[in-house]
SERO-4910 file (N, C-alpha, C, O; in steps of 0.05 Angstrom, whole numbers):
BEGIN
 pado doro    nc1    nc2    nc3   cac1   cac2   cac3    cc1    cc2    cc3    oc1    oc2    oc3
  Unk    A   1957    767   1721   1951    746   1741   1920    742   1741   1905    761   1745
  Unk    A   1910    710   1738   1890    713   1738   1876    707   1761   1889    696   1780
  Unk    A   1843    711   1766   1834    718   1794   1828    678   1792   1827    662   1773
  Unk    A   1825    676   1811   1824    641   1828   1788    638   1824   1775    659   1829
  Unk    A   1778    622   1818   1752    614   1816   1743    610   1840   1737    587   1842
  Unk    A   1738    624   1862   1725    614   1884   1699    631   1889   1699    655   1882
  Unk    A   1685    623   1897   1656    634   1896   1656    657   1917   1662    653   1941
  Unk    A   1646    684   1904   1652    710   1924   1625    715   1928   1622    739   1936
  Unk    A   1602    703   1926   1572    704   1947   1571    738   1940   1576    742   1916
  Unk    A   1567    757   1953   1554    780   1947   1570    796   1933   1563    809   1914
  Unk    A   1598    794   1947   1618    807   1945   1632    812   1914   1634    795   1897
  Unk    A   1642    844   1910   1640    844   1888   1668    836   1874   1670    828   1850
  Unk    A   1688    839   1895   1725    837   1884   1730    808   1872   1713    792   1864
  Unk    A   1759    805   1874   1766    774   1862   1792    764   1887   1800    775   1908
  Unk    A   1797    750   1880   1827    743   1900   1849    729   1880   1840    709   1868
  Unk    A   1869    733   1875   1892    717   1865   1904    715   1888   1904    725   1911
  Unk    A   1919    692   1873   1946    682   1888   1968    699   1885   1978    700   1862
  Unk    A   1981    716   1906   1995    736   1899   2021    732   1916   2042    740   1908
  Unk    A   2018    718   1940   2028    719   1956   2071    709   1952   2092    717   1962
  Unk    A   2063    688   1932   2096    673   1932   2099    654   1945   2117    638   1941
  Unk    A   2083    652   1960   2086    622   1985   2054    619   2001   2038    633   2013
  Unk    A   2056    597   1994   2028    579   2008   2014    590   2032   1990    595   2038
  Unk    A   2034    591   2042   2024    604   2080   2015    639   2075   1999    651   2090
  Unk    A   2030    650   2050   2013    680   2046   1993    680   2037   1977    695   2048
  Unk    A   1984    665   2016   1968    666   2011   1936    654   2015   1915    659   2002
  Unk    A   1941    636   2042   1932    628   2061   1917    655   2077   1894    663   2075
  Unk    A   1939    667   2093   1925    687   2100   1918    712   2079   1910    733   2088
  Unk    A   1922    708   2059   1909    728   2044   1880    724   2034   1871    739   2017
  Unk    A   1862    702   2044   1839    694   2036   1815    708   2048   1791    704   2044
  Unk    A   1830    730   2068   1817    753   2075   1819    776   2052   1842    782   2045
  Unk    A   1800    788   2041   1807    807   2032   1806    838   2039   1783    847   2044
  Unk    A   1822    852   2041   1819    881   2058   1815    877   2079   1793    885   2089
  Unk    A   1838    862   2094   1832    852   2120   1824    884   2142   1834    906   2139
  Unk    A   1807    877   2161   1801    904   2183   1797    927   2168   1813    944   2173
  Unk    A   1782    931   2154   1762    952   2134   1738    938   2131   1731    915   2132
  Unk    A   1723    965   2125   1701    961   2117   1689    938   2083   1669    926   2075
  Unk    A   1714    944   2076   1714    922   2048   1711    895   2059   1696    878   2049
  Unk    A   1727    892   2083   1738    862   2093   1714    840   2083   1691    840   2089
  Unk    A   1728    820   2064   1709    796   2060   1721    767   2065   1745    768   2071
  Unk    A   1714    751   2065   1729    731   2082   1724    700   2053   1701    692   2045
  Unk    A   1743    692   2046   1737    676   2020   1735    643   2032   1728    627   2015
  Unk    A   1741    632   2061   1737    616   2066   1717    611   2083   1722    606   2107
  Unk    A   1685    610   2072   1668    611   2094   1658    586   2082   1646    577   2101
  Unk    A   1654    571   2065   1647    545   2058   1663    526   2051   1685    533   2042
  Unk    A   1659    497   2054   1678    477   2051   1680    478   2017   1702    472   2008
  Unk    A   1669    482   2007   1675    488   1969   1693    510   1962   1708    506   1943
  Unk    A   1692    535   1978   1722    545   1972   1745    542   1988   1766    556   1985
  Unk    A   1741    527   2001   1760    524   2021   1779    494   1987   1800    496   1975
  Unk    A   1759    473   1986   1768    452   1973   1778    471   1942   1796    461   1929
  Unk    A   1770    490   1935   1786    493   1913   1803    517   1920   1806    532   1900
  Unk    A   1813    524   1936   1842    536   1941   1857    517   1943   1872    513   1923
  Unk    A   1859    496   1966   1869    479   1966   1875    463   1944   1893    447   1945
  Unk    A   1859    465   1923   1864    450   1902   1884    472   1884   1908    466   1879
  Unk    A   1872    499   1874   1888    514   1862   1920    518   1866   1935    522   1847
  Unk    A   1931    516   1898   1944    522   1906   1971    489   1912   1991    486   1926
  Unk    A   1957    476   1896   1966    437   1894   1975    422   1920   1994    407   1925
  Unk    A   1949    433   1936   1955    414   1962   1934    391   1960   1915    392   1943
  Unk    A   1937    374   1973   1916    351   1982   1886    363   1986   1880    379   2004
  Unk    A   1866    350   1963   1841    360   1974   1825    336   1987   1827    317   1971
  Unk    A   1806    328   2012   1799    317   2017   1774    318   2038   1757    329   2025
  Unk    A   1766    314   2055   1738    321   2070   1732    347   2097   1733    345   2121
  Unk    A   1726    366   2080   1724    391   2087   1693    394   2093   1679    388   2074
  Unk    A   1682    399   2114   1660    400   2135   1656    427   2139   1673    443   2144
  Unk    A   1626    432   2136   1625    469   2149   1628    471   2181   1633    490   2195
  Unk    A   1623    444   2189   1639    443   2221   1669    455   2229   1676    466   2249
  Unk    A   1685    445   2199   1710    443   2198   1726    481   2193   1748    491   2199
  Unk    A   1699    494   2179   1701    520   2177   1719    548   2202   1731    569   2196
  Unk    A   1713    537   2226   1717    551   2252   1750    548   2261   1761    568   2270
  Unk    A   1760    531   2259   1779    515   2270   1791    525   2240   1803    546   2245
  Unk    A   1793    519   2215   1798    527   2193   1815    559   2190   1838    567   2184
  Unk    A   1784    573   2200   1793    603   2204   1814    612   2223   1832    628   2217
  Unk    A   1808    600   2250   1828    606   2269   1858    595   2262   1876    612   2268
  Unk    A   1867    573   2252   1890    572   2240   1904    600   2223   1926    611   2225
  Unk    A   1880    605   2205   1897    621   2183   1893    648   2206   1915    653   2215
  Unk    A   1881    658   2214   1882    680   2243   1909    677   2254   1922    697   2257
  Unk    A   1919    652   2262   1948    645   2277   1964    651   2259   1974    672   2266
  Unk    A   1972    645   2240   1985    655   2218   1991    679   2217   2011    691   2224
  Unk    A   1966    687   2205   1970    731   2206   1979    737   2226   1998    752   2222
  Unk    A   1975    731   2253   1987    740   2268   2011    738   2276   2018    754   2293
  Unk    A   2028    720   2266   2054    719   2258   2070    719   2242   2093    712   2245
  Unk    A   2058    731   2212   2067    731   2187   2068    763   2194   2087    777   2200
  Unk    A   2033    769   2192   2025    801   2174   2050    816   2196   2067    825   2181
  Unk    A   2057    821   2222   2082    845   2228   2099    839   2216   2108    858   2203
  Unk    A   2112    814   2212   2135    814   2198   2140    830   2168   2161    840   2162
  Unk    A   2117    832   2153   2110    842   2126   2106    867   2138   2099    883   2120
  Unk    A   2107    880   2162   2101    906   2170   2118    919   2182   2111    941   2192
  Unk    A   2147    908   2186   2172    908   2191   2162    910   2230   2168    930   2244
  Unk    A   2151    891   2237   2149    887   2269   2151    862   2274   2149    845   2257
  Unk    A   2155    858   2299   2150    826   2314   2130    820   2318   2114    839   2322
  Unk    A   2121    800   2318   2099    781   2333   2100    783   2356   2122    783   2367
  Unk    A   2077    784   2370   2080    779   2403   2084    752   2412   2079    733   2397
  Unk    A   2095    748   2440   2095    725   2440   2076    708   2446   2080    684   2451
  Unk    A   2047    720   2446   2032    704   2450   2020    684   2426   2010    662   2424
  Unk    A   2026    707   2407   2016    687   2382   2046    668   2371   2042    648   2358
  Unk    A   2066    674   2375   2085    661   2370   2081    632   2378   2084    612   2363
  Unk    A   2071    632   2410   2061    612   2431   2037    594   2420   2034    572   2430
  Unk    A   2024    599   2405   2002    586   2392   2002    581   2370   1981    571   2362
  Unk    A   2028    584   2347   2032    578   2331   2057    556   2340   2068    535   2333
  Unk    A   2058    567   2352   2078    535   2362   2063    503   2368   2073    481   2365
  Unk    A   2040    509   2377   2019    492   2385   2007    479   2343   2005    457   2333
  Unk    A   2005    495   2338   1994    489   2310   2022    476   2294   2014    462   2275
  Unk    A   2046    476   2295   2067    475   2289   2068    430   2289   2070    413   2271
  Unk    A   2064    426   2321   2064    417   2339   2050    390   2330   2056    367   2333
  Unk    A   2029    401   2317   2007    369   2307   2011    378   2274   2006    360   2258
  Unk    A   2016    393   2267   2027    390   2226   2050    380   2233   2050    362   2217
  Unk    A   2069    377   2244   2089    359   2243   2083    332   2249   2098    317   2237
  Unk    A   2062    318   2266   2050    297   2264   2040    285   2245   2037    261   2243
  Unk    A   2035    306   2225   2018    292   2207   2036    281   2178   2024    269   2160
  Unk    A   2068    288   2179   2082    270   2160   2098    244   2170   2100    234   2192
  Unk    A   2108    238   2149   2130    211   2161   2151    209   2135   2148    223   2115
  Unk    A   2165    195   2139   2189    188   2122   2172    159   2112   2164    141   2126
  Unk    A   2170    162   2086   2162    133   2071   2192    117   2071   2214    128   2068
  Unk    A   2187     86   2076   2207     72   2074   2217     65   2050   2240     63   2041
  Unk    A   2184     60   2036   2195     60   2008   2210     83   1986   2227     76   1969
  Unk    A   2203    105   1988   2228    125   1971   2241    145   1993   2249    168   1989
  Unk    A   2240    131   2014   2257    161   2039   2245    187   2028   2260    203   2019
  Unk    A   2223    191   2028   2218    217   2021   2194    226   2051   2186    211   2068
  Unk    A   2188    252   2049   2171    262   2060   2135    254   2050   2123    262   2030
  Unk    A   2128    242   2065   2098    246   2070   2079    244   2082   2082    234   2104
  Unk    A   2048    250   2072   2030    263   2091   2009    245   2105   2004    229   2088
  Unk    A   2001    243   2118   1981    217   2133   1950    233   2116   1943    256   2108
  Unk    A   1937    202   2118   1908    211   2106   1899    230   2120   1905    231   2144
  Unk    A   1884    250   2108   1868    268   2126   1845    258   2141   1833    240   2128
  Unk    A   1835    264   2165   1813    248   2170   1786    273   2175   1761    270   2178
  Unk    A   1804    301   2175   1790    330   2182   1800    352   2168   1824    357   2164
  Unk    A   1778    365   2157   1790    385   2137   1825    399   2146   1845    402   2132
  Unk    A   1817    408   2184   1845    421   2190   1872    412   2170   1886    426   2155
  Unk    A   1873    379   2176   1888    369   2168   1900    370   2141   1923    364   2134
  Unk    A   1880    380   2126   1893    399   2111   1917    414   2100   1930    415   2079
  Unk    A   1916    428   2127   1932    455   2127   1960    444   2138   1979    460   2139
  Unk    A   1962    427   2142   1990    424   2158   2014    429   2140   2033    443   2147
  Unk    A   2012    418   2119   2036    435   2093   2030    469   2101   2051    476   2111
  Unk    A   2015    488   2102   2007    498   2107   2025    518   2127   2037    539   2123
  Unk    A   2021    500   2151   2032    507   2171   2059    512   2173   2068    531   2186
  Unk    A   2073    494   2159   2096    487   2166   2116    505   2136   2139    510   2129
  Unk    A   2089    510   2125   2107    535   2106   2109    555   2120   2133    560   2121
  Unk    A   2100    566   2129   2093    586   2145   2115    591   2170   2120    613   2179
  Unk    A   2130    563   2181   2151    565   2203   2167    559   2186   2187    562   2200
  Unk    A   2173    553   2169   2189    553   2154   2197    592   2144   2215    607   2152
  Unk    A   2180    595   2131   2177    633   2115   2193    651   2148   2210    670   2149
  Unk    A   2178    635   2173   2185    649   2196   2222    646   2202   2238    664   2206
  Unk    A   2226    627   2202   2264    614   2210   2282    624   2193   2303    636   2198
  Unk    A   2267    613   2164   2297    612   2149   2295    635   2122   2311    635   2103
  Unk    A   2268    658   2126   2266    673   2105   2286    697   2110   2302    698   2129
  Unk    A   2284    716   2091   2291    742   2095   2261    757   2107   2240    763   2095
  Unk    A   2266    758   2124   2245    782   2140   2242    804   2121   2219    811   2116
  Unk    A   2263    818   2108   2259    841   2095   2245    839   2062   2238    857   2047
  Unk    A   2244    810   2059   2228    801   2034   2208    807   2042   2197    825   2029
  Unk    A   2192    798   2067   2164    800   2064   2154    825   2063   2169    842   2074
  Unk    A   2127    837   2051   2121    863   2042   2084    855   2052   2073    834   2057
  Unk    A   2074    882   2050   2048    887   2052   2039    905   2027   2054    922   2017
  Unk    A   2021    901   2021   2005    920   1995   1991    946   2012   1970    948   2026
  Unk    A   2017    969   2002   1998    994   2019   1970   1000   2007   1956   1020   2011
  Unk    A   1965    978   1991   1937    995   1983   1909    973   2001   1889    979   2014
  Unk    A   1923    945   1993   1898    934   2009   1903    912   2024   1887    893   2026
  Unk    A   1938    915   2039   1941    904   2063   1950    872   2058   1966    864   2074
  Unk    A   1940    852   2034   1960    834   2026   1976    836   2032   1983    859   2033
  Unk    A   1995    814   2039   2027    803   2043   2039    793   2024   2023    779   2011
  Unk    A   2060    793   2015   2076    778   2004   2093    780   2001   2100    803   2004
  Unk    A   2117    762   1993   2149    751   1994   2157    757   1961   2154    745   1940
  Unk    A   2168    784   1971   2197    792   1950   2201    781   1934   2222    794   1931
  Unk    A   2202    763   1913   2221    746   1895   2230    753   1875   2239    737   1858
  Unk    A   2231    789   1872   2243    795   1851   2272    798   1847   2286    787   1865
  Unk    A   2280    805   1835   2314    812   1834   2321    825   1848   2332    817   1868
  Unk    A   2318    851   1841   2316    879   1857   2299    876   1881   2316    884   1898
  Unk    A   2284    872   1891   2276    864   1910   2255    895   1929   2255    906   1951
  Unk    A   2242    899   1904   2236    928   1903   2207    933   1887   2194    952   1879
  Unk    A   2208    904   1889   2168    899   1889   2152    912   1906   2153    905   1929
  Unk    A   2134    933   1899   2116    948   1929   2080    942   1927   2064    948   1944
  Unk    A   2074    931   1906   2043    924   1903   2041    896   1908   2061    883   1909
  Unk    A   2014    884   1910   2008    854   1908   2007    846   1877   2020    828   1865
  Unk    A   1989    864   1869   1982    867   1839   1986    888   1830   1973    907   1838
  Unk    A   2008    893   1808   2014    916   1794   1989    923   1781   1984    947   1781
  Unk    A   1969    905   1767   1946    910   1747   1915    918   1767   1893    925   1759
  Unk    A   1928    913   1799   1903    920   1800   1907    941   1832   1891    960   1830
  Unk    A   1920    942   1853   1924    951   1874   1946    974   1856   1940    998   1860
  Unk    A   1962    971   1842   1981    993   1830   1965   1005   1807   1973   1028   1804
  Unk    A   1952   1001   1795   1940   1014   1773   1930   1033   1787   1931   1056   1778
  Unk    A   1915   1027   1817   1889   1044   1826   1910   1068   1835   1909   1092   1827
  Unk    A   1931   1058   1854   1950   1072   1866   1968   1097   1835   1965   1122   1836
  Unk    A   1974   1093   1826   1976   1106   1795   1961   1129   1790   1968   1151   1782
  Unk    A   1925   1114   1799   1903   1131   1778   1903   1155   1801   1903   1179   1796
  Unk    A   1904   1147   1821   1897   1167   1842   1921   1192   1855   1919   1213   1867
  Unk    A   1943   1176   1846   1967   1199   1842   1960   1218   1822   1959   1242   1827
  Unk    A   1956   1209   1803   1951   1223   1773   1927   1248   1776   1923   1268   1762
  Unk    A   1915   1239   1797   1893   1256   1800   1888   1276   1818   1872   1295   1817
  Unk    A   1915   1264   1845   1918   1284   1850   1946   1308   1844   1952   1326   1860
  Unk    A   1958   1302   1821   1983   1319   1807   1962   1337   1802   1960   1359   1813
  Unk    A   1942   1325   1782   1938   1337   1763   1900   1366   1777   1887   1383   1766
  Unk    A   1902   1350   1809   1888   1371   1816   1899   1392   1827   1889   1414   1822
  Unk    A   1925   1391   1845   1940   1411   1844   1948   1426   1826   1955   1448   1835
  Unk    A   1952   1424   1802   1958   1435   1777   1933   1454   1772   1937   1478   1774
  Unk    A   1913   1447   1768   1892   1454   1761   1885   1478   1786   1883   1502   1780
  Unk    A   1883   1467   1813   1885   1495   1832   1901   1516   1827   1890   1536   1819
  Unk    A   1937   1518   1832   1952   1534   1819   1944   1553   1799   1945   1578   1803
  Unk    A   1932   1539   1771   1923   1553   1755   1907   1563   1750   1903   1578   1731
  Unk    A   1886   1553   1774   1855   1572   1775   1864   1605   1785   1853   1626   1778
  Unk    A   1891   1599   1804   1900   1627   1827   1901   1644   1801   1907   1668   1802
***
């Protein structure tokens, strides 16, 4: 899987799209969320415009004004995705405020007359954006398997099951499982090594 071109400023990691669904990987634009790693990949309207682009949503006028309001969305999110991926509930307070965000992304489509299909009103504010967004996200919440969604015990990513077996446990096998691997290995092989010092 390869890492997404978005500009990581000091920071030394990468971010893929790992998640399986839009709304995960949304909030996964935190990386190592609540650690000391923690870096945050949407702090300019330029990576904000090429996720959105990578990820084949509508790109259109994204404001560093637009940055704040931006963040706090995908914040509402985690807060009702990341327990579920942690086998807990949401409180209902954030439930309550994602209902509010729910509330105006549903505003923002219509039924075209010309092909009865679903779609999206011009954007007039980066938010607007996100409203596919959103509505993946209550969607992942209603009609998913709760027990699909997973967390990466190594660096806290989310994401949705879609294997067969359903017995996927990393974000990235090549890179959160490799490390998880090296560090088993190291510690077999230091117990081994104690034993045989006795």
């Amino acid at each position: 899987m390869e890492p997404l071109a978005l500009d990581p400023g000091e920071y030394s990691g990468t971010y893929k799209l790992i998640g399986g669904r839009v709304s995960l990987d949304f909030i996964n634009t935190i990386s190592w969320p609540e650690t000391r790693l923690q870096h945050d990949w949407l702090t300019t309207p330029a990576n904000v415009s090429a996720w959105l682009a990578a990820v084949g949503l509508a790109t259109g006028p994204v404001s560093q004004g637009d940055i704040a309001e931006i963040q706090q969305i995908r914040r509402t999110l985690g807060e009702v995705l990341r327990p579920l991926a942690h086998g807990e509930w949401p409180s209902e307070s954030a439930v309550g405020e994602f209902n509010q965000h729910i509330g105006w992304a549903q505003q923002r489509r219509f039924i075209d007359p010309v092909d009865l299909d679903w779609k999206w009103r011009t954007p007039t504010e980066g938010p607007h954006l996100l409203a596919p967004v959103i509505l993946d996200a209550a969607d992942l919440m209603v009609e998913s398997d709760h027990s699909r969604l997973r967390h990466c015990p190594s660096c806290d990513w989310i994401f949705e099951d879609q294997s067969r077996n359903g017995r996927r446990r990393w974000c990235d096998m090549a890179d959160c499982g490799s490390r998880a691997k090296a560090r088993a290995y190291y510690e077999r092989t230091k117990s081994q090594r104690s034993s045989n010092s006795m």
